[in-house]
C-alpha positions in Angstrom: -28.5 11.6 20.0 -25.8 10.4 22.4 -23.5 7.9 20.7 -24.2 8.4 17.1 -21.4 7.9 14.7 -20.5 10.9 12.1 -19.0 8.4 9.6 -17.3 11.1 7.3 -16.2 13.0 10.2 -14.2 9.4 11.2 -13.2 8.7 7.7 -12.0 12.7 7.4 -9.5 11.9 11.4 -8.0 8.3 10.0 -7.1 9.9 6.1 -5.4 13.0 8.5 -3.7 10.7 11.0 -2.7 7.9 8.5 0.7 8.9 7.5 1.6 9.2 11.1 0.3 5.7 11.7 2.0 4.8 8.9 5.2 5.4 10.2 4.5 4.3 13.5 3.7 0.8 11.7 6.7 0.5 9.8 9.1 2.0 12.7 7.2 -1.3 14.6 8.0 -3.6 12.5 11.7 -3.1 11.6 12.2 -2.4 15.0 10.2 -6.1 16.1 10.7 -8.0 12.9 14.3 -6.7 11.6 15.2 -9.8 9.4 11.8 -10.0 7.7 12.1 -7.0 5.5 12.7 -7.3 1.9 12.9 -5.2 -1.1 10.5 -5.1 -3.7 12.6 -4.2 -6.8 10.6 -4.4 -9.8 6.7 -4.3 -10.9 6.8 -8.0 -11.4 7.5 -8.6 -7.9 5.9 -5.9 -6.4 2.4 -6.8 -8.3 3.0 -10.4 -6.6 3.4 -9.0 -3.7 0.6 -7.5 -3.6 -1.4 -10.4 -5.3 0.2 -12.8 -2.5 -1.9 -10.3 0.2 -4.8 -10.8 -1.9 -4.8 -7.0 -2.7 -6.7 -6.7 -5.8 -9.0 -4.2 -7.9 -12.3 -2.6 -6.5 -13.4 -5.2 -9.1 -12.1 -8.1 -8.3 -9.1 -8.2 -10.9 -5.6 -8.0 -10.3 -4.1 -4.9 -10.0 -2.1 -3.3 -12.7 1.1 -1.2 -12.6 -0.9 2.0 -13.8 -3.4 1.4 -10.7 -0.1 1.7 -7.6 1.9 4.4 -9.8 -1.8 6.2 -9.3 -1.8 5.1 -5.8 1.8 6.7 -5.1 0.7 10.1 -6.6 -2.5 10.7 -4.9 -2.6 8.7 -2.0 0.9 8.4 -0.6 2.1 4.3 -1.6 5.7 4.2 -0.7 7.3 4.0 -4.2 10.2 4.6 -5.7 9.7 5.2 -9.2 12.0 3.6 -11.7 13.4 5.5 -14.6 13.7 4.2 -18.6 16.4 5.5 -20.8 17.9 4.0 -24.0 21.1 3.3 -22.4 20.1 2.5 -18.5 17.0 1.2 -16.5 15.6 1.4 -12.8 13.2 -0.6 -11.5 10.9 0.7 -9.3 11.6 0.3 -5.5 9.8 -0.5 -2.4 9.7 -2.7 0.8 7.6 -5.4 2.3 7.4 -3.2 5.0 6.2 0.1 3.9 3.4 -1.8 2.0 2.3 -3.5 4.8 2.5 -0.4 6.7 0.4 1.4 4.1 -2.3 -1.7 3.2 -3.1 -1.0 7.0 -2.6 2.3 7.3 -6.3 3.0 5.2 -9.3 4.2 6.7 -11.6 3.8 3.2 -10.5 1.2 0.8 -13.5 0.9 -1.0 -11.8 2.9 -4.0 -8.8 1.7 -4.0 -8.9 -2.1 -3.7 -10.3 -5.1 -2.4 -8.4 -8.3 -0.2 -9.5 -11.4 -1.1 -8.2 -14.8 0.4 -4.7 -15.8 -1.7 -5.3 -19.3 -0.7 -8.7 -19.6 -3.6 
């Protein structure tokens, strides 16, 4: 049948192009937007970050720290990782922009969260 849609076949081309879009997002939007980036240092702010978006749980609850340091290890979130030691600590590390550019970047997010409207 002329026209019909192979939806796994669609999902399978975005999941292998998306780092490429990825990058060609956030290469955008420093290049158009250069004063609006900011650091996310930090799970408190990152996780308000992301619950200012209204990025939250396939369930509807906020996400949790444990749900993006799964996200950075099995489906690329740009994160640095901070590091705990008795005598020094790093906070994990990310930008505005390189969420943004992942959030969009998703073919399927069915599994990995929802958006909802920050404003209710």
């Amino acid at each position: 049948m002329p026209g019909r849609r192979n939806y796994a076949a669609e999902l399978a081309q975005l999941a292998a192009t998306a780092p490429d879009r990825q990058r060609a997002l956030y290469r955008m939007m420093r290049e158009q937007l250069p004063g609006y980036e900011r650091a996310l240092a930090g799970w408190d702010r990152l996780l308000a970050f992301l619950h200012g978006l209204g990025i939250r749980r396939p369930n509807g609850h906020a996400l949790t720290r444990r749900i993006v340091q799964h996200w950075a290890r099995t489906d690329g979130f740009p994160l640095v990782r901070g590091t705990w030691h008795p005598r020094s600590r790093t906070p994990c590390l990310t930008t505005t922009f390189a969420v943004t550019a992942w959030i969009l970047t998703r073919a399927d997010t069915r599994s990995l969260f929802r958006v909802y409207d920050p404003a209710q």
